[in-house]
N, CA, C and O atoms as CSV, one atom per row, in Angstrom:
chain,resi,resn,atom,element,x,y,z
A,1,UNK,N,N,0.843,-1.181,0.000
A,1,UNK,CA,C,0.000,0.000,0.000
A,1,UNK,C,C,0.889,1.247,0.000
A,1,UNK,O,O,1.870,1.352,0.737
A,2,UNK,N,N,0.468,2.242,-0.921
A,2,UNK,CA,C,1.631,2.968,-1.134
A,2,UNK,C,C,0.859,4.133,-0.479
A,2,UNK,O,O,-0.022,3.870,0.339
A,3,UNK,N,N,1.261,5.892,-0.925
A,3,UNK,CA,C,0.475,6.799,-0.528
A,3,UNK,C,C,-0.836,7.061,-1.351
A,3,UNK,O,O,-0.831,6.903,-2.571
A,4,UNK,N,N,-1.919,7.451,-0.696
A,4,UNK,CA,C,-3.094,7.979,-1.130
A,4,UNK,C,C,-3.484,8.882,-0.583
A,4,UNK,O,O,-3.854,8.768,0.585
A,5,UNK,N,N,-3.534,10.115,-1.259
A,5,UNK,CA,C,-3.732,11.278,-1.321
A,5,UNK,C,C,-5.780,11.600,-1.306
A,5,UNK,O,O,-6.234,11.400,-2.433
A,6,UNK,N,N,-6.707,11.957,-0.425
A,6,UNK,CA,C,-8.463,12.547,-0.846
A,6,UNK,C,C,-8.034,13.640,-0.741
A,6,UNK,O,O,-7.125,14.059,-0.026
A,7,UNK,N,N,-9.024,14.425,-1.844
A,7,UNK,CA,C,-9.032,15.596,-1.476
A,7,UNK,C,C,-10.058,15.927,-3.042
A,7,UNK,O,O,-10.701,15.157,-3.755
A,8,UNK,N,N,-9.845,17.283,-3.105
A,8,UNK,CA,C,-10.624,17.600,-4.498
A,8,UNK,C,C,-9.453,18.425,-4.971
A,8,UNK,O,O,-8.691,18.959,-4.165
A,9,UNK,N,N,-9.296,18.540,-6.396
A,9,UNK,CA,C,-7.906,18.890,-6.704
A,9,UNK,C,C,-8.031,20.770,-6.735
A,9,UNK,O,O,-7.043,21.381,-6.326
A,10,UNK,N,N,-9.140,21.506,-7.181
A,10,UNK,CA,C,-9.346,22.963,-6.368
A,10,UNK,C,C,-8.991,23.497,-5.307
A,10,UNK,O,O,-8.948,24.726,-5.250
A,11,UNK,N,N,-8.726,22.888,-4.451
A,11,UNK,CA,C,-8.748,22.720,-2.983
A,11,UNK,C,C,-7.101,23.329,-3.064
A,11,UNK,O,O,-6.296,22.705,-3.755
A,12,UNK,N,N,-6.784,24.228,-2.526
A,12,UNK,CA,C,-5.022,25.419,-2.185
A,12,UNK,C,C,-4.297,24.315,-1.448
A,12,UNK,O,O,-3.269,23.800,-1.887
A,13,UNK,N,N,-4.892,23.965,-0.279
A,13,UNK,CA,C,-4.351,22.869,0.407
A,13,UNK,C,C,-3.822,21.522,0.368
A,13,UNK,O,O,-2.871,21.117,1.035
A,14,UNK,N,N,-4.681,20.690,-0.671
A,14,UNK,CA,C,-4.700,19.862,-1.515
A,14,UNK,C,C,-3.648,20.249,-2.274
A,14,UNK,O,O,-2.620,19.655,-1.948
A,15,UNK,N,N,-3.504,21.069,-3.218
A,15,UNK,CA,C,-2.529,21.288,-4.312
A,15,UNK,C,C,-1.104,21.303,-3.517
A,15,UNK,O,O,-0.322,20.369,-3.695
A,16,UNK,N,N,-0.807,22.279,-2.719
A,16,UNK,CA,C,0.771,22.377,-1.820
A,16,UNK,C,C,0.726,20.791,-1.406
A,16,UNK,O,O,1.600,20.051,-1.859
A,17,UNK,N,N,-0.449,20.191,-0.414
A,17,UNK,CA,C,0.409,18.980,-0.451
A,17,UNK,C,C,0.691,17.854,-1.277
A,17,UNK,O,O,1.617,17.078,-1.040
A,18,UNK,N,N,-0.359,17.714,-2.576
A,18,UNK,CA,C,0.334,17.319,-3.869
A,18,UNK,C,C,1.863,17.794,-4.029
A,18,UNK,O,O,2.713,17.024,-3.583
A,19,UNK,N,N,2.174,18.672,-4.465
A,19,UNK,CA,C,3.103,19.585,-4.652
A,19,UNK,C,C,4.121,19.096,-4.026
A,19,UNK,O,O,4.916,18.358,-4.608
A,20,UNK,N,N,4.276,19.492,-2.519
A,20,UNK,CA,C,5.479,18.979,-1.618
A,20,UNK,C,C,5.583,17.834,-1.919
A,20,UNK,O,O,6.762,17.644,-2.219
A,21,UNK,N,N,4.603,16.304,-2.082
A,21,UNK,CA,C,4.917,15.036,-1.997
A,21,UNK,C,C,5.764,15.187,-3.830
A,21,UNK,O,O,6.829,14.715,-4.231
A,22,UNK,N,N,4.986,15.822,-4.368
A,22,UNK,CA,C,5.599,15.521,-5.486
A,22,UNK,C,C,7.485,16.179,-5.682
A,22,UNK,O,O,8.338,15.729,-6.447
A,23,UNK,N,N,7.604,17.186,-4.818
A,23,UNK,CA,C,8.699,17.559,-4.870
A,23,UNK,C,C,9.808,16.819,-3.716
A,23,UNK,O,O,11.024,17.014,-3.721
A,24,UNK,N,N,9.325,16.245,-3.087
A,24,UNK,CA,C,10.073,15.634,-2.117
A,24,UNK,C,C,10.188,14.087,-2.765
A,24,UNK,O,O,10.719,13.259,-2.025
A,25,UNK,N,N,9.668,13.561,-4.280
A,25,UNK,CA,C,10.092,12.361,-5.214
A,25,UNK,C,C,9.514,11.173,-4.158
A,25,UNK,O,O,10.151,10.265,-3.624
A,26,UNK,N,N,7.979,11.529,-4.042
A,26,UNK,CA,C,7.372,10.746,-2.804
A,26,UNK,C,C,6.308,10.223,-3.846
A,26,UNK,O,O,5.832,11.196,-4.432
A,27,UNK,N,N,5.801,9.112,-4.257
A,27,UNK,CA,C,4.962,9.047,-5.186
A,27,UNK,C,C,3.446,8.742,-4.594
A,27,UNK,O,O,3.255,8.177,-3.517
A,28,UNK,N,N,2.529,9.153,-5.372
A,28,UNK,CA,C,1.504,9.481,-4.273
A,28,UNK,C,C,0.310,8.710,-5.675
A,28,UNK,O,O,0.672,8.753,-6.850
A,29,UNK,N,N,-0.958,8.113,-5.298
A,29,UNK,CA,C,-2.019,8.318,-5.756
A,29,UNK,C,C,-3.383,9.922,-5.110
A,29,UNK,O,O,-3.617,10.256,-3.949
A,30,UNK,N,N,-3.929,10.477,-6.327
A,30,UNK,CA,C,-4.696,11.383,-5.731
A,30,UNK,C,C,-6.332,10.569,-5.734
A,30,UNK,O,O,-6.500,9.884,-6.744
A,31,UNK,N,N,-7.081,10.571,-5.103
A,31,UNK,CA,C,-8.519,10.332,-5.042
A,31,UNK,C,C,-9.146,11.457,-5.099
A,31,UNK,O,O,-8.820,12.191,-4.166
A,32,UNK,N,N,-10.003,11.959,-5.886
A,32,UNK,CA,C,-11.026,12.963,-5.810
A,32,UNK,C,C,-12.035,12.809,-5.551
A,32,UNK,O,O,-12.674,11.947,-6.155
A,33,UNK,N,N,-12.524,13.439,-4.717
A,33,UNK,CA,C,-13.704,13.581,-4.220
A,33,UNK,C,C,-14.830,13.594,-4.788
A,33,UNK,O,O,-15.635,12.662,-4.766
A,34,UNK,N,N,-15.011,14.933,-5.490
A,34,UNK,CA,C,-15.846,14.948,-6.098
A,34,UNK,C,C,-16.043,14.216,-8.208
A,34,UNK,O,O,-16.731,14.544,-9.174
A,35,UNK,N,N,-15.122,13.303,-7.965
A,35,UNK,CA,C,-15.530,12.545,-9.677
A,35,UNK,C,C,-15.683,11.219,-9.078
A,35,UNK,O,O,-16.421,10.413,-9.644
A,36,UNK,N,N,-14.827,10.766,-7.566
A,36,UNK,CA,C,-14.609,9.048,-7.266
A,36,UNK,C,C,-15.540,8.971,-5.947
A,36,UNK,O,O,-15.711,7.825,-5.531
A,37,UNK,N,N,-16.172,10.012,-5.222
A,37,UNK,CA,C,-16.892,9.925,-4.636
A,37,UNK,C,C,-15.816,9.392,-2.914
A,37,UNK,O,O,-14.652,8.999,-2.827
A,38,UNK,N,N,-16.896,9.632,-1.793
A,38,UNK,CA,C,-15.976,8.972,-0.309
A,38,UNK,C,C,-16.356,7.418,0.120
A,38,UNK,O,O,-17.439,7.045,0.572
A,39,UNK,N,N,-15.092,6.546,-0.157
A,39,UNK,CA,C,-15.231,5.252,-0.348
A,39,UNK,C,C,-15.603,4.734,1.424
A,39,UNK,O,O,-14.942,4.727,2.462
A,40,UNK,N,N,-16.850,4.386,1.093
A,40,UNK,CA,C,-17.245,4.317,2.946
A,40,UNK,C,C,-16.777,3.664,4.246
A,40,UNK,O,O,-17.119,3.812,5.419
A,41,UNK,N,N,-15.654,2.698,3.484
A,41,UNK,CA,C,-15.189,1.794,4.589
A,41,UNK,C,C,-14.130,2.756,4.533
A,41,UNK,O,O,-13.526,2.655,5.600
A,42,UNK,N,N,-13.411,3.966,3.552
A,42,UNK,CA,C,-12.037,4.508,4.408
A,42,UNK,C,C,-12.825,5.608,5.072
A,42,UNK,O,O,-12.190,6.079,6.015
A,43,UNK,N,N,-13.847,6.096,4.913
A,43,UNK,CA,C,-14.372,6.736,5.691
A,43,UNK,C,C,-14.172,6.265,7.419
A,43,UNK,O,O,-13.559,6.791,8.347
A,44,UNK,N,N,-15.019,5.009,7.307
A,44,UNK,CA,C,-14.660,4.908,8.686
A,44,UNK,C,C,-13.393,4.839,9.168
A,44,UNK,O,O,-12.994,5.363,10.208
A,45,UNK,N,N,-12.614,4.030,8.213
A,45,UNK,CA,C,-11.345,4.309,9.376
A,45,UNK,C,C,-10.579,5.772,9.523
A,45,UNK,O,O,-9.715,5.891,10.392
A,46,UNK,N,N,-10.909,6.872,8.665
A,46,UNK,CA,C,-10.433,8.118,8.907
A,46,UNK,C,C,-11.357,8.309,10.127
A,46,UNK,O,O,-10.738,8.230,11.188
A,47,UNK,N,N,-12.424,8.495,10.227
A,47,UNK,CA,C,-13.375,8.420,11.781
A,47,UNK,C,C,-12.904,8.130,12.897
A,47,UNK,O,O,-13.004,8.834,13.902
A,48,UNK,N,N,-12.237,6.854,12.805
A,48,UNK,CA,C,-11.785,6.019,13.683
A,48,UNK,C,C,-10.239,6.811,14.073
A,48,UNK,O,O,-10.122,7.229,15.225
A,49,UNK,N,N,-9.403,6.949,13.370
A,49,UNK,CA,C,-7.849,7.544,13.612
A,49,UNK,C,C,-7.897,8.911,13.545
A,49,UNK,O,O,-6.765,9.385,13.643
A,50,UNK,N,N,-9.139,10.096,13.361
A,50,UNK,CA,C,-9.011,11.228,13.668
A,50,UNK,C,C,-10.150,11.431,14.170
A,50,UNK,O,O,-9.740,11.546,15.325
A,51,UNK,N,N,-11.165,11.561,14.258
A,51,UNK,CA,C,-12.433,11.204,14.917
A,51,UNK,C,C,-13.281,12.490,13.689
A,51,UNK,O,O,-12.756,13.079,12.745
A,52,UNK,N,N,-14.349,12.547,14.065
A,52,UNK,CA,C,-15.389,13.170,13.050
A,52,UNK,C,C,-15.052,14.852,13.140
A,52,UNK,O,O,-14.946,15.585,12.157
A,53,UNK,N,N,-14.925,15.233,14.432
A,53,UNK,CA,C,-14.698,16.564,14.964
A,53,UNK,C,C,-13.309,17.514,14.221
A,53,UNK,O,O,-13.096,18.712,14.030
A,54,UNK,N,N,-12.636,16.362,13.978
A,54,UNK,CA,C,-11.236,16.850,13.547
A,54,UNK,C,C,-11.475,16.833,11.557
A,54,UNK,O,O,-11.007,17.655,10.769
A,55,UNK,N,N,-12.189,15.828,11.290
A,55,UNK,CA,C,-12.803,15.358,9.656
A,55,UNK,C,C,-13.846,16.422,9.522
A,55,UNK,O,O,-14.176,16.815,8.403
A,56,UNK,N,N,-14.332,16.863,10.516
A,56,UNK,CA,C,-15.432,17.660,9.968
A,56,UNK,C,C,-15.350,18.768,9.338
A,56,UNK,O,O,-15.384,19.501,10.326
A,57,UNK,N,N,-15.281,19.369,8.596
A,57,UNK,CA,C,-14.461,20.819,8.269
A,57,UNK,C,C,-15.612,22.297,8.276
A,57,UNK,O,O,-16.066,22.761,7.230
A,58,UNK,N,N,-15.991,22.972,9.931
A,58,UNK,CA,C,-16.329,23.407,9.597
A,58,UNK,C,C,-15.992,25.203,9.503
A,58,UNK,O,O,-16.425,26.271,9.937
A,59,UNK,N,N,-15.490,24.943,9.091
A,59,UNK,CA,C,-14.717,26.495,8.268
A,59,UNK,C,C,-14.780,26.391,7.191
A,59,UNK,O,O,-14.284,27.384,6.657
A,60,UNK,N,N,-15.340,25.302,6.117
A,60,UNK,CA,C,-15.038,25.752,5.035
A,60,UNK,C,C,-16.262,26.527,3.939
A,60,UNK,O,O,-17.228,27.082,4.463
A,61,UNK,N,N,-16.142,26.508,2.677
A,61,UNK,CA,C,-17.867,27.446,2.133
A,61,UNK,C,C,-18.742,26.367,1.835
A,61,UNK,O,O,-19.780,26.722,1.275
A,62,UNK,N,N,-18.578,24.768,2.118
A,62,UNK,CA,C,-19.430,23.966,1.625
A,62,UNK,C,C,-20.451,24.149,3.341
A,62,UNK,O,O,-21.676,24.262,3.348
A,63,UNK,N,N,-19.547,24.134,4.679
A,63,UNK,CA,C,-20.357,23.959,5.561
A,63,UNK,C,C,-20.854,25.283,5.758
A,63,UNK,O,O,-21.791,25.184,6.551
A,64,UNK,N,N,-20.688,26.443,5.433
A,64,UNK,CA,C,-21.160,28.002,5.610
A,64,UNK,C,C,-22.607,27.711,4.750
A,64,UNK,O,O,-23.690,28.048,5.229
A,65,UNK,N,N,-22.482,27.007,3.349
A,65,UNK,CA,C,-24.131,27.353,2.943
A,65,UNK,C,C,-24.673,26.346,2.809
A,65,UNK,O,O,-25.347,26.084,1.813
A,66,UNK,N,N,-24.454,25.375,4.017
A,66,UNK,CA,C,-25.300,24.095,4.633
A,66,UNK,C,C,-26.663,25.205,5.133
A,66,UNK,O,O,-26.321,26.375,5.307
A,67,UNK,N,N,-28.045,24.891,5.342
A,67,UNK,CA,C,-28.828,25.277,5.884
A,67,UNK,C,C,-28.655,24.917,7.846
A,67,UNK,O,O,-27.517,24.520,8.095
A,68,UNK,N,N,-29.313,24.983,8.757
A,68,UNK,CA,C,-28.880,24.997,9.795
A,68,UNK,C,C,-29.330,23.773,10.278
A,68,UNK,O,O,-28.801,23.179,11.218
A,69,UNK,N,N,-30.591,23.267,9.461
A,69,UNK,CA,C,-30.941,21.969,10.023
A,69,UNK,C,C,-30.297,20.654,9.376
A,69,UNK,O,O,-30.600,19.500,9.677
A,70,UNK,N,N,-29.189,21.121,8.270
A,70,UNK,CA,C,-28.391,20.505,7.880
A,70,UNK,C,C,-26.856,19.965,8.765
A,70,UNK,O,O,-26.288,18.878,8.872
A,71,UNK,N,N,-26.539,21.595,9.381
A,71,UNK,CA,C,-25.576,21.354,10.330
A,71,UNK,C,C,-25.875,20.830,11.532
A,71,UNK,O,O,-25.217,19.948,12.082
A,72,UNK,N,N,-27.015,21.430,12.035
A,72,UNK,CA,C,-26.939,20.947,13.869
A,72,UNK,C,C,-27.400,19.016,13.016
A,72,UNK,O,O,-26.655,18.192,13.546
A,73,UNK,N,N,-28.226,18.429,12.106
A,73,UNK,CA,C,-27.874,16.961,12.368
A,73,UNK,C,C,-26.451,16.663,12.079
A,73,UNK,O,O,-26.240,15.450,12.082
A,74,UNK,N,N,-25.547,17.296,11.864
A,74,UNK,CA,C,-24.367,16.325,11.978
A,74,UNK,C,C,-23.363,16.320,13.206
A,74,UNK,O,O,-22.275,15.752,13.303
A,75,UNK,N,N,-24.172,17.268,14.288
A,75,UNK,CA,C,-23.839,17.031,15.621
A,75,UNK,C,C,-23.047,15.817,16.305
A,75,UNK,O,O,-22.372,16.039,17.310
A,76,UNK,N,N,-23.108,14.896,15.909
A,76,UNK,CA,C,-22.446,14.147,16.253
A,76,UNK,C,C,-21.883,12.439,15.586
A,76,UNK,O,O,-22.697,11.833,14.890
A,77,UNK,N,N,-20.946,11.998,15.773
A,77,UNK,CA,C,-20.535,11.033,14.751
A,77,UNK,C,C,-21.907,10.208,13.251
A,77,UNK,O,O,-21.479,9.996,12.117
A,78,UNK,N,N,-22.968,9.989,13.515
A,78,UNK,CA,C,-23.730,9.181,13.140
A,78,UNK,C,C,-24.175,10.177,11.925
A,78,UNK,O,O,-24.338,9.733,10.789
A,79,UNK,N,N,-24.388,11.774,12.296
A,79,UNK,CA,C,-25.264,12.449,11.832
A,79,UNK,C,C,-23.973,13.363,10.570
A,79,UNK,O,O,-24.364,13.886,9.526
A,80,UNK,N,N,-22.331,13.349,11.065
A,80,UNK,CA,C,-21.538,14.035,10.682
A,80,UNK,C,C,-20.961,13.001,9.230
A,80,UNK,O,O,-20.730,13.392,8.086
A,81,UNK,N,N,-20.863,11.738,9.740
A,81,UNK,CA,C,-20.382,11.075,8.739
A,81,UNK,C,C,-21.624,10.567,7.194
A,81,UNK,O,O,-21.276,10.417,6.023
A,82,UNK,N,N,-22.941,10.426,7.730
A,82,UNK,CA,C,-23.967,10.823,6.728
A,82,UNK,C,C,-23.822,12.238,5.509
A,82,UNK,O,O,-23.971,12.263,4.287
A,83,UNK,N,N,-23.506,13.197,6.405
A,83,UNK,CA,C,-23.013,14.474,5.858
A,83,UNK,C,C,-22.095,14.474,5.051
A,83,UNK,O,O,-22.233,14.898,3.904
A,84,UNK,N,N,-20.625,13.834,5.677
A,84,UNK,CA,C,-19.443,13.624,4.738
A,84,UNK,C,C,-19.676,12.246,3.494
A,84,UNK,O,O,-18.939,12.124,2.515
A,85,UNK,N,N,-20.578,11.522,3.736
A,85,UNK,CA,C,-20.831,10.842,2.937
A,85,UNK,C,C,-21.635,11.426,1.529
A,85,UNK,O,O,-21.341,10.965,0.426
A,86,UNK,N,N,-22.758,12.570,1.707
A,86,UNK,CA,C,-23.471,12.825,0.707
A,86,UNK,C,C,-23.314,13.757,0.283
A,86,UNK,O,O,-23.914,14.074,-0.744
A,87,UNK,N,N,-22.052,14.959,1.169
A,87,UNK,CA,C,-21.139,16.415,0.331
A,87,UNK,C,C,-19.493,15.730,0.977
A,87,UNK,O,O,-18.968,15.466,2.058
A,88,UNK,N,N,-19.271,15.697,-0.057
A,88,UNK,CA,C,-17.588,15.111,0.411
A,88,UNK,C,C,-16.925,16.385,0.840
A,88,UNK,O,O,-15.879,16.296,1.482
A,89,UNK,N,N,-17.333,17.341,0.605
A,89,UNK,CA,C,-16.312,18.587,0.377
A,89,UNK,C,C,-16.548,19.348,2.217
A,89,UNK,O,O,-15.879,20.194,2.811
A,90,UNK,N,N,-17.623,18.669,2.577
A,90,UNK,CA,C,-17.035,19.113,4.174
A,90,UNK,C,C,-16.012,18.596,4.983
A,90,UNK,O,O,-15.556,19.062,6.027
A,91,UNK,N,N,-15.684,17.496,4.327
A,91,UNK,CA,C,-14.365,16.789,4.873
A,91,UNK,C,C,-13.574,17.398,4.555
A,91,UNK,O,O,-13.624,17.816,3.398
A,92,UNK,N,N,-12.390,17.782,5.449
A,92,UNK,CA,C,-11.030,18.877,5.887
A,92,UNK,C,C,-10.165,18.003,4.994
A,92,UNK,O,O,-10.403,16.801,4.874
A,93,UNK,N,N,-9.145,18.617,4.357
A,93,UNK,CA,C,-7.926,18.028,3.508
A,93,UNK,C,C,-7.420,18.380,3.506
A,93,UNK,O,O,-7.606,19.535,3.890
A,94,UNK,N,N,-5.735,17.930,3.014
A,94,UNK,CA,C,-6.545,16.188,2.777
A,94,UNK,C,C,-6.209,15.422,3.780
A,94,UNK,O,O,-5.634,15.665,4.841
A,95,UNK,N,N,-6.718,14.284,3.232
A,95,UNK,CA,C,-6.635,13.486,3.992
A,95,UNK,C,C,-5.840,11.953,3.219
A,95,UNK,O,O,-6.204,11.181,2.332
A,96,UNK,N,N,-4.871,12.028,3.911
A,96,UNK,CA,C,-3.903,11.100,3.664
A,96,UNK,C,C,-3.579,9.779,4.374
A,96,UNK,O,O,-3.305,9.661,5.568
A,97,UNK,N,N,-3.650,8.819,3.471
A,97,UNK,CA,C,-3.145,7.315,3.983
A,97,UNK,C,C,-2.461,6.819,3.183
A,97,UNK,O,O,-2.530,6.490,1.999
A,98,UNK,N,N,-1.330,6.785,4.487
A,98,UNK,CA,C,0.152,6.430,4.911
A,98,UNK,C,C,0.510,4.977,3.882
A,98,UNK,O,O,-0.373,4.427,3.225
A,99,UNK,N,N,1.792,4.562,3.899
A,99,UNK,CA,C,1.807,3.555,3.282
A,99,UNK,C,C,2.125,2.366,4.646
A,99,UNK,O,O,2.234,1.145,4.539
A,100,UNK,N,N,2.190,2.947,5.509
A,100,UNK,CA,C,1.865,2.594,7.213
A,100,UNK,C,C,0.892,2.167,7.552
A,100,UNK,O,O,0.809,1.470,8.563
A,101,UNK,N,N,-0.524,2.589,6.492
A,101,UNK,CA,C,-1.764,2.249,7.180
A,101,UNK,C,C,-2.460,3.309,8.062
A,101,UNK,O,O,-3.631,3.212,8.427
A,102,UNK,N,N,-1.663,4.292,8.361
A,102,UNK,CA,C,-1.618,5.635,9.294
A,102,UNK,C,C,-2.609,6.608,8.118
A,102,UNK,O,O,-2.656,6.768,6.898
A,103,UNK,N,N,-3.201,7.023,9.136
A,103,UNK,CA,C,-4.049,8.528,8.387
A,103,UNK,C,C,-4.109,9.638,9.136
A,103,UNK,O,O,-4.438,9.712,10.319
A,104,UNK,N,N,-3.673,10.783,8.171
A,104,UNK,CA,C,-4.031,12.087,8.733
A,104,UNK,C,C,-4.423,12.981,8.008
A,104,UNK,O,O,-4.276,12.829,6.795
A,105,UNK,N,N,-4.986,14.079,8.470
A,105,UNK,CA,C,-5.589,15.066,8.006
A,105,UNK,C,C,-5.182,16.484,7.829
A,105,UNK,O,O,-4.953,17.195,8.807
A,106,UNK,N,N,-5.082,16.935,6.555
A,106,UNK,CA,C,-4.616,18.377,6.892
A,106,UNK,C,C,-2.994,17.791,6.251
A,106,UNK,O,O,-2.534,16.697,5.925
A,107,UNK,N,N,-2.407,19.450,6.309
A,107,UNK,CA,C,-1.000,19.229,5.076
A,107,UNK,C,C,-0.064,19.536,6.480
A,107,UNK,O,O,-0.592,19.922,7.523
A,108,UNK,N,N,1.065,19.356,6.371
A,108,UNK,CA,C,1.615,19.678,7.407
A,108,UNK,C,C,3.239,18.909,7.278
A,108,UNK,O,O,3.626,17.903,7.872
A,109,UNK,N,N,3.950,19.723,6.347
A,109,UNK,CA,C,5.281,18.706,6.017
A,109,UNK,C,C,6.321,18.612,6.880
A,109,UNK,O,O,7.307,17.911,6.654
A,110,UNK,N,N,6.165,19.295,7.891
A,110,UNK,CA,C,7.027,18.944,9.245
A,110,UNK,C,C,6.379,17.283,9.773
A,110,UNK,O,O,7.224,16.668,10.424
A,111,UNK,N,N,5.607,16.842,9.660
A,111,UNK,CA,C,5.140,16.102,10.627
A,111,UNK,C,C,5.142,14.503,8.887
A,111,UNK,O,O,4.994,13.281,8.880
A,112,UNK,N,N,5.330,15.294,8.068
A,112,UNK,CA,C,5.160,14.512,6.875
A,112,UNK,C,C,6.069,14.087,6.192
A,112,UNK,O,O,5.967,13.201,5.344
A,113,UNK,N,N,7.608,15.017,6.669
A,113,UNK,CA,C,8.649,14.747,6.046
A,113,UNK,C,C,9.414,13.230,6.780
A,113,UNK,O,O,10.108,12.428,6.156
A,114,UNK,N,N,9.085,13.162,8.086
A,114,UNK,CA,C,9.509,11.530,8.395
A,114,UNK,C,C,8.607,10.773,8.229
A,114,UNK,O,O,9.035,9.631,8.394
A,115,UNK,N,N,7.415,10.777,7.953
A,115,UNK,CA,C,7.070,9.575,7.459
A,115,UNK,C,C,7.016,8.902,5.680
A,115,UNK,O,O,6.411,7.955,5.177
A,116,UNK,N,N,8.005,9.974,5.109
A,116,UNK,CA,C,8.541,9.247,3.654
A,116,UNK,C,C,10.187,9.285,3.804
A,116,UNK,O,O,10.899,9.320,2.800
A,117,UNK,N,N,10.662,9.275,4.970
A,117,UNK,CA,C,11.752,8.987,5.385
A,117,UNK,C,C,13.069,10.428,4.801
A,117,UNK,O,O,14.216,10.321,4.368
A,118,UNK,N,N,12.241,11.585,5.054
A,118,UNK,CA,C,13.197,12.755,4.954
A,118,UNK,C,C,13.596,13.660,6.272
A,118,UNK,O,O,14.376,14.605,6.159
C-alpha cells in the first residue's frame, strides 16, 4: 500500500500537499472527491484515527451554505459522517493514507517529512 492522497484537486491545500509530496520524489495516488466519490469503509477508518470533529471541516464554504438543520444533524458522529458521505467537500484536507496504514488530516510537512523517510 503505497500513498493515497483525498481531497478535491481545487482545494489550495490539496494542491501544496500534492506539490510537496511531489517535490520531495514521494509518489503518491490522488482520489477525488468529487468525480470518485468517499469510499465508505475509508471513511470509517479516517473516523476512527481522527475522529469526526477533527474530519469535519467546519470552516469551510461547503459547511457556511449548509442550511442549519443541515448542520446541527451532523452534531455528532452518526449524523456528521452521513453528511461527509453525501457532500464530500465538508471533509477537511486532505486526507492522507500512509503507506503505514496511518491517516491524517490536513498538510503539514514537518510532521510529513519523516514519514517518507526525509
Amino acid at each position: 500500500m503505497g500513498i493515497t492522497v483525498y481531497g478535491i484537486p481545487n482545494c489550495d491545500t490539496v494542491k501544496k500537499a500534492r506539490a510537496w509530496l511531489a517535490a520531495q520524489g514521494a509518489e503518491h495516488v490522488f482520489h477525488d472527491f468529487k468525480k470518485q466519490g468517499v469510499p465508505p469503509e475509508h471513511l470509517t477508518r479516517w473516523l476512527e484515527a481522527a475522529g469526526w470533529q477533527k474530519l469535519l471541516n467546519r470552516q469551510g464554504t461547503t459547511w457556511r451554505k449548509l442550511d442549519a438543520a443541515t448542520q446541527a444533524a451532523a452534531a455528532d458522529e452518526a449524523g456528521a459522517r452521513a453528511l461527509m458521505l453525501a457532500q464530500p467537500s465538508v471533509i477537511k484536507r486532505p486526507v492522507v493514507e500512509w503507506a503505514d496504514a496511518q491517516v491524517t488530516v490536513g498538510f503539514a510537512p514537518e510532521d510529513w517529512a519523516p514519514r517518507i523517510g526525509r
